[in-house]
Structure formats: structure tokens, C-alpha cells
C-alpha positions in Angstrom: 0.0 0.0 0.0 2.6 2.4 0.8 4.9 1.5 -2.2 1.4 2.3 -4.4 1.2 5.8 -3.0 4.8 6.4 -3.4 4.6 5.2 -7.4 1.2 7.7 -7.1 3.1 10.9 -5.9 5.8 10.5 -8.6 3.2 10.0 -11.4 2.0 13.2 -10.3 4.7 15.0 -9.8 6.2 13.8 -13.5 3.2 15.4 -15.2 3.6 18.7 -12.9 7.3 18.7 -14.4 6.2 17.8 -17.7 3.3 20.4 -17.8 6.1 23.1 -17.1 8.5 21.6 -19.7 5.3 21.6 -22.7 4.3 25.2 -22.3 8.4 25.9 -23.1 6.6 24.4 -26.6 8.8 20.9 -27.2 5.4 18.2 -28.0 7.7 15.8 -29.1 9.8 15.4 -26.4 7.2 15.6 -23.4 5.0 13.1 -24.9 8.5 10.5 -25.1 9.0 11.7 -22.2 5.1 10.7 -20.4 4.8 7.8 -22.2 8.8 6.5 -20.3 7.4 7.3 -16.9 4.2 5.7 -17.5 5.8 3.0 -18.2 8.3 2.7 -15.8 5.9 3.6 -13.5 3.3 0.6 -14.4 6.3 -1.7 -14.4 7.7 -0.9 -11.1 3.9 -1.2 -9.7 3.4 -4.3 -11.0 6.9 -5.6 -9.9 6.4 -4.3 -6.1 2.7 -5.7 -6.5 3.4 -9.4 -7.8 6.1 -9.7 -4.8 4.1 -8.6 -2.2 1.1 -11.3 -3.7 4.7 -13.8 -3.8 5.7 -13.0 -0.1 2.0 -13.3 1.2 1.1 -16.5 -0.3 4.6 -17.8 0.6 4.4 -16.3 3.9 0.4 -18.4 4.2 1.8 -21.6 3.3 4.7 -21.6 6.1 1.5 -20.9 8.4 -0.1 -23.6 7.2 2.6 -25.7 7.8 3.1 -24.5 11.3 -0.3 -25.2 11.8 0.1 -29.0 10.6 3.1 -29.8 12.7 1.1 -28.4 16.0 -1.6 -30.4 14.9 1.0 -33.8 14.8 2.0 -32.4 18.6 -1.4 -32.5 19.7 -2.4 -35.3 18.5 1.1 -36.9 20.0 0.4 -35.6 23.1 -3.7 -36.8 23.2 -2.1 -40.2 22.1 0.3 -40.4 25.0 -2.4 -39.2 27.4 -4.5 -41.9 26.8 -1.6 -44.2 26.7 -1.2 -43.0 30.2 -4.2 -43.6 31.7 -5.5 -46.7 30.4 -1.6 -48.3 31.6 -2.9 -46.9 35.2 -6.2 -47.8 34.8 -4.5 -51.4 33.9 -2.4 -51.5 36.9 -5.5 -50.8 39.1 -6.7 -53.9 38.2 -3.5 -56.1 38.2 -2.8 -54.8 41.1 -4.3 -57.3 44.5 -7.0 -55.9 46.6 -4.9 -54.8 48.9 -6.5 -51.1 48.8 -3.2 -49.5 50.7 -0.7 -50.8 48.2 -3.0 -49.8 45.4 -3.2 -46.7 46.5 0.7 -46.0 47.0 1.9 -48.0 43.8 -1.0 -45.5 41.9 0.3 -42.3 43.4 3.7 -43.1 42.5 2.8 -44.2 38.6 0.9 -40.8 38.5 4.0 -39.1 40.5 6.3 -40.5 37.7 3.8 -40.1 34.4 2.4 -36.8 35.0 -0.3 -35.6 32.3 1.5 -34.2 29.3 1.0 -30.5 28.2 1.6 -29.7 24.9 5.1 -27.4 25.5 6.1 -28.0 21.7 2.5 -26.1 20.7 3.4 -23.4 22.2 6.6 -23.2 21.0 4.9 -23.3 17.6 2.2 -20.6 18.4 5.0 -18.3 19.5 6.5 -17.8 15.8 5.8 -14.9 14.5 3.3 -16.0 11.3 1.7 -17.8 13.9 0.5 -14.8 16.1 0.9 -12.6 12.6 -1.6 -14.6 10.4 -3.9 -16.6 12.4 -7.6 -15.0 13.1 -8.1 -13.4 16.6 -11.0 -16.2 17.0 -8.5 -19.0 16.3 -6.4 -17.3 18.9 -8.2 -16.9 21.6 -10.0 -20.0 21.6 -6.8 -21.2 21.4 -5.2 -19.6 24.9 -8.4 -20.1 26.4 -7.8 -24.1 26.2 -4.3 -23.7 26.7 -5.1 -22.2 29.8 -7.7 -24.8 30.8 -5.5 -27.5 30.0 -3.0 -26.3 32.3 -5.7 -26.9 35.1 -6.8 -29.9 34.0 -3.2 -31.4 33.7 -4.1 -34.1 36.3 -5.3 -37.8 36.3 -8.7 -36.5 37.8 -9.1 -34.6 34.6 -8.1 -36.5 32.1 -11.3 -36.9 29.9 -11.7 -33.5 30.2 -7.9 -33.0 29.3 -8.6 -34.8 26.5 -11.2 -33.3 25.1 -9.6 -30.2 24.9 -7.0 -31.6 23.2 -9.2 -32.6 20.6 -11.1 -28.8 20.9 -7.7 -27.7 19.9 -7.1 -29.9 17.3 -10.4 -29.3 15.4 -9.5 -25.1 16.1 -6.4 -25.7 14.0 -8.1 -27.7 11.6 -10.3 -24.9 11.1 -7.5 -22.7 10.8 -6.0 -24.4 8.0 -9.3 -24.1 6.1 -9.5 -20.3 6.6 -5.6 -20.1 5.6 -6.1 -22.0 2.5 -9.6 -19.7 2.0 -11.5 -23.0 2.1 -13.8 -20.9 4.7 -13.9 -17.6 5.1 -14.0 -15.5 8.5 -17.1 -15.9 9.3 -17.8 -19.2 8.7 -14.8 -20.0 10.7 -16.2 -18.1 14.1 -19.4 -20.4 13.7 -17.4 -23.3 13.4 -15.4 -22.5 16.1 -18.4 -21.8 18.5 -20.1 -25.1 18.1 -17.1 -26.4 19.2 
């Protein structure tokens, strides 16, 4: 935009300069002259405008991908989750009916397998195209699970630590649609409240 209004105040200022130079009475030489700077003029538009169109798209697809690979680390970490818990929820049952030992032998599985946040997503959602080119709804639905997954990041909340982890999967999913304009803004919000 600014590069257009830069390429706008020369064109106008050329044909100030060249309405000077054609009252001096040379036609032949003012209209070679306008008809160079109009063309330079288009040219170096076009130029600035076809890399800028370059740099976006380029700049949506490494977004894209971002948004792929935090998908992969979510669905790692909803994978290991469950891993988790169903190996406790096995040990429960292997364990004898003694309810003290149970009890103990539980604490320390959960004591050494904690819940897993997803660390690696936020690394991702860090980057600068990240916070730069994903919607504000995507966003803040977004930190708003984050921030509930923290809480929930214990084996008394594991099905609803799941489920957010699936919530957050289905927002980025989303998000790839509305980056590759397979949805547009709107459509994305209503998506995103159903969720």
C-alpha cells in the first residue's frame, strides 16, 4: 500500500514537471517523455505488486505448515495421554486388593507419568506468522484451552484434558481451512463456537 502511493506521488509530480516543460513548446519530447514514466511507473507497480502477492502466499503456506506440525504435537500428546491412563487404569486392576498398596503403587505411577502438556505447541504458536496470520477467534480460543489444560493437567481430569485436546485440534483444523480460504472469517467463528 505504501509502495502504491509512493509510485502515485511520482506520477503526479512527473506530469507537474512535464506540464512546465510543454508550455516551453517541445510536444515531441514531453509526450517520449510521459509515455517512459508511464511505463516505468506501471512496471515498477506491477513488480512491487506481484512480490508482495509472492511474499503473502509464501508467507500463508509456512503458516499452514506450522499449523500442521502443531496439529501432529497434539495429537502426540492426546495419544500419550491416553496411553497413560489406560496403563494406570491397567495397573489398578492387576494390582491385589490390597487397597493401601494400590493406593501407594497409583500415586507413585501418577508421580512418575504426569499428564502431558503440549510445550512444543506453544513453542509453535510463538512464531511470529503464527500470532501474525492466524484469526483473533483462532487465537483466543486457542489460549483459552491452553489455559484450561494447564488446570486440568491431572489424572482427575483426564477426559476433560482430552477433550480439549481434541477442541484444539479441530480449532487448528479450522484454521488451515481459513488459511487455505476454504472458509472464510465468518464461517470459521461459527465453526469454532459449536465447538
Amino acid at each position: 500500500m505504501k509502495h502504491t502511493f509512493i509510485l502515485i506521488l511520482l506520477f503526479i509530480l512527473s506530469f507537474l514537471f512535464l506540464f512546465v516543460i510543454q508550455k516551453k513548446g517541445k510536444k515531441s519530447e514531453v509526450i517520449s517523455f510521459i509515455s517512459t514514466i508511464i511505463a516505468t511507473l506501471i512496471g515498477v507497480w506491477l513488480a512491487i505488486t506481484l512480490t508482495n502477492s509472492e511474499s503473502l502466499k509464501k508467507e500463508k503456506e509456512d503458516t499452514v505448515k506450522l499449523l500442521q506440525s502443531s496439529i501432529y504435537i497434539i495429537k502426540e500428546t492426546s495419544d500419550y495421554t491416553s496411553s497413560l491412563n489406560e496403563k494406570l487404569n491397567q495397573q489398578r486392576n492387576t494390582i491385589k486388593n490390597d487397597s493401601i498398596k494400590v493406593q501407594e503403587r497409583l500415586k507413585e505411577l501418577r508421580d512418575k507419568n504426569p499428564i502431558p502438556y503440549p510445550d512444543l505447541f506453544e513453542v509453535n504458536l510463538s512464531n511470529d506468522l503464527i500470532t501474525k496470520n492466524v484469526s483473533e477467534e483462532s487465537l483466543s480460543n486457542i489460549y483459552n484451552i491452553l489455559f484450561n489444560l494447564k488446570k486440568t493437567s491431572d489424572y482427575k481430569h483426564v477426559k476433560i484434558h482430552q477433550e480439549l485436546l481434541l477442541n484444539l485440534e479441530t480449532i487448528l483444523l479450522l484454521e488451515i481451512q481459513y488459511q487455505k480460504e476454504e472458509i472464510d472469517l465468518e464461517e470459521l467463528e461459527q465453526k469454532i463456537d459449536k465447538i
